[in-house]
C-alpha positions as CSV (number, residue, x, y, z in Angstrom):
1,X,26.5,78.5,17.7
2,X,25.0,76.0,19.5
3,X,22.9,73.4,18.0
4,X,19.3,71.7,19.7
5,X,19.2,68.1,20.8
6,X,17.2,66.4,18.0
7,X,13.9,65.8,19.1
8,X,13.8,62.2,21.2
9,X,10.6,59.8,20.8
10,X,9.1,58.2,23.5
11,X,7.7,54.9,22.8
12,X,4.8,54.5,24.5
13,X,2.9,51.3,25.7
14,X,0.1,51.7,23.4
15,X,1.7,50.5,20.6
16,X,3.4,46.9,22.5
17,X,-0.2,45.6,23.4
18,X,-0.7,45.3,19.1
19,X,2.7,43.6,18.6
20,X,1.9,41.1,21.6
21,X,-1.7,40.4,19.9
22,X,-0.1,39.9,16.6
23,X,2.3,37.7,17.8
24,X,0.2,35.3,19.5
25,X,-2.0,34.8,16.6
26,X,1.4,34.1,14.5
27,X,2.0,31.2,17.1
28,X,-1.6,29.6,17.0
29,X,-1.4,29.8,13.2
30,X,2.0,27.8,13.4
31,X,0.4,25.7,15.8
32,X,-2.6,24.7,13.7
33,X,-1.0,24.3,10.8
34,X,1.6,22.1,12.6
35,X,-1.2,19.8,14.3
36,X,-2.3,19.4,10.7
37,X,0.7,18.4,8.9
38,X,1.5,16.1,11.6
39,X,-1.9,14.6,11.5
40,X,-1.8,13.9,7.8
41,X,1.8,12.7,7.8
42,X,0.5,10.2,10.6
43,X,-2.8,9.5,8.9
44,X,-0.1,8.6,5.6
45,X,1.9,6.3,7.9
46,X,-0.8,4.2,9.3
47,X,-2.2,3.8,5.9
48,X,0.8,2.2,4.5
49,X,1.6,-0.3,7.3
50,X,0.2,-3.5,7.0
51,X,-2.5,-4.7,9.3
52,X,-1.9,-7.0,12.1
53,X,-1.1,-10.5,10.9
54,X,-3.2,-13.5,11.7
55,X,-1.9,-16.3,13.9
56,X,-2.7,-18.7,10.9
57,X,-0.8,-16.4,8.6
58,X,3.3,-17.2,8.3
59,X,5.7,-14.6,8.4
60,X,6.8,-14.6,4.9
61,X,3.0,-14.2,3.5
62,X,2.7,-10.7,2.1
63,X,-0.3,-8.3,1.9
64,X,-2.3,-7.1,-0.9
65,X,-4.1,-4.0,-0.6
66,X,-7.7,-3.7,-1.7
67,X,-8.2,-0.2,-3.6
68,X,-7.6,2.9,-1.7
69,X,-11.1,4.5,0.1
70,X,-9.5,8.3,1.3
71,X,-8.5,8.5,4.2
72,X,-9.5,8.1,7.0
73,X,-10.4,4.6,6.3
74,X,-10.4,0.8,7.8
75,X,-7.2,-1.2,6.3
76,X,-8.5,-3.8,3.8
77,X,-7.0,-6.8,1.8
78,X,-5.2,-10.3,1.4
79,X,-2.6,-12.0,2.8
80,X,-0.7,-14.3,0.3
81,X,1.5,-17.1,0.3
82,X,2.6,-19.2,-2.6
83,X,5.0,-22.8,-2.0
84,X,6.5,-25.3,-3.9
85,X,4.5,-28.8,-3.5
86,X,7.6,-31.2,-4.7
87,X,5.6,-34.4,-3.7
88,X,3.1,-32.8,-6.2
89,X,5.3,-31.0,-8.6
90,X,3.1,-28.3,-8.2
91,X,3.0,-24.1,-7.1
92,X,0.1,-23.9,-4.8
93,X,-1.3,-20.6,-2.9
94,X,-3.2,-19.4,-0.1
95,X,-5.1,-16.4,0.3
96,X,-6.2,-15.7,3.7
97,X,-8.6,-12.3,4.7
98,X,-7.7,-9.9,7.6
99,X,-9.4,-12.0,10.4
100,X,-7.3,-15.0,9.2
101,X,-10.6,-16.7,7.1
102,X,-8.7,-18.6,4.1
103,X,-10.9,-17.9,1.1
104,X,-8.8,-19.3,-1.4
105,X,-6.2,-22.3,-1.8
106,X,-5.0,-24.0,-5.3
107,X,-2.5,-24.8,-7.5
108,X,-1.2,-22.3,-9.7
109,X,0.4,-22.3,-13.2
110,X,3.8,-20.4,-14.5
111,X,2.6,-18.4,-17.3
112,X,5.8,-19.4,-18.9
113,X,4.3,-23.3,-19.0
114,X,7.5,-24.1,-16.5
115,X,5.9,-25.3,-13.7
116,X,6.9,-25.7,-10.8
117,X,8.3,-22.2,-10.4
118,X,11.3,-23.4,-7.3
119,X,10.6,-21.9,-4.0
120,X,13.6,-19.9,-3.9
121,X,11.7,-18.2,-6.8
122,X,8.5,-17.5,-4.8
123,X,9.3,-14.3,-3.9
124,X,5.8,-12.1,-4.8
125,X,5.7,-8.4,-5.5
126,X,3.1,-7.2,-3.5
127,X,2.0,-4.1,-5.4
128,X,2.1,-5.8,-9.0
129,X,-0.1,-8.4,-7.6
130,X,-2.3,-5.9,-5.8
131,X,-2.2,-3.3,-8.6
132,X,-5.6,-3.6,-10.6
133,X,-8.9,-5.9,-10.2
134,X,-9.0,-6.4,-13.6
135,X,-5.9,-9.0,-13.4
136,X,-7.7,-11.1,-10.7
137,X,-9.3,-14.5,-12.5
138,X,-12.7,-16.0,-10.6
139,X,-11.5,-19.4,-9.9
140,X,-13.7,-21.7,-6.9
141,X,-16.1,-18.8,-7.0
142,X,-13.3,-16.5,-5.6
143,X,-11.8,-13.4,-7.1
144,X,-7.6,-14.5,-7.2
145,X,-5.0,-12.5,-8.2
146,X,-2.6,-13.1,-10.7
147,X,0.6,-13.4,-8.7
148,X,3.7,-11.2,-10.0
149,X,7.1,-12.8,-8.6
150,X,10.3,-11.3,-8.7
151,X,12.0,-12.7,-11.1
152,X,8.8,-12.0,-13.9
153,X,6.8,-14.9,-13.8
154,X,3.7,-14.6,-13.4
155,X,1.3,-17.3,-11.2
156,X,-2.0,-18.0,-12.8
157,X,-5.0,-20.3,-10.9
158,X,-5.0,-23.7,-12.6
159,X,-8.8,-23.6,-13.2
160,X,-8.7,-20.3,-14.4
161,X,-5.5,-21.0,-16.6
162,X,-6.9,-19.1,-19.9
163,X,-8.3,-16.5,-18.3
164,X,-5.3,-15.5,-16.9
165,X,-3.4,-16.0,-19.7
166,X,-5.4,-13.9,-21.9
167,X,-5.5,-10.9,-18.9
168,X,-2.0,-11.0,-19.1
169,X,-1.4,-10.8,-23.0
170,X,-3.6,-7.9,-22.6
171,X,-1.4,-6.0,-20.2
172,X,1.6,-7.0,-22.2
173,X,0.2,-5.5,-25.0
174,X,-1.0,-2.0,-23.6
175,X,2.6,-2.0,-21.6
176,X,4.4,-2.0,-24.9
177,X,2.9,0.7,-26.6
């Protein structure tokens, strides 16, 4: 008995020109959503690095971002530096804009009555300082923030000691609950 080849297919073009179609589409897909994942990853980098700092500006002044705007937006906010005065026995502080304009310079209280706070404490944490509008006293007709150091005192303007004070017992408060 002999048995009959099983029936061999032949694969024809027609059916390659499809896969070849589908394949390219796959690859500009990928290639899209790439560009785009890049571009926001990018966008989220250049948001988060500080702008260029004025000449004026020293090198151990840190930045304080205004509010977030979506991106894409311009970088905005303050550069800060606070000192020791020891001729004055006083904190003092210097807010200087983007473009290197100072807006605001004073002498600033420890909100533990302790003043001067010693330089080697001066070390301010940006983002508590930065973190809400509602803890920046007007003091010389200038919006100033209450400065958040390191090892948790808190810098308040001199002119606008009370103020401060009382913006600060407030967060206490809502922190504790």
């Amino acid at each position: 008995m002999t048995r009959c080849p099983a029936e061999v297919r032949i694969v024809t073009n027609e059916a390659l020109p499809k896969v070849k179609t589908v394949g390219k589409v796959l690859i500009i897909v990928a290639a899209v959503v790439g560009a785009a994942i890049l571009a926001l990853a990018g966008a989220y980098w250049w948001s988060n690095v500080p702008p260029k700092r004025p000449k004026d500006v020293p090198a151990d002044a840190v930045f304080l971002w205004a509010g977030h705007l979506g991106l894409p937006a311009p970088k905005h906010g303050t550069w800060i530096k606070c000192w020791t005065d020891t001729a004055k026995g006083v904190n003092q502080c210097k807010l200087t804009e983007m473009d290197g304009r100072v807006t605001y310079e004073g002498v600033f209280l420890a909100d533990t009555g302790k003043t001067p706070v010693q330089q080697s404490d001066l070390t301010i944490l940006g983002e508590q300082t930065s973190q809400s509008v509602n803890l920046w006293v007007r003091s010389q007709g200038q919006l100033v923030p209450l400065v958040f150091l390191k090892n948790g005192t808190v810098l308040i303007p001199k002119d606008a000691y009370q103020d401060g004070l009382t913006k600060l017992e407030q967060l206490r408060k809502q922190q504790s609950k």
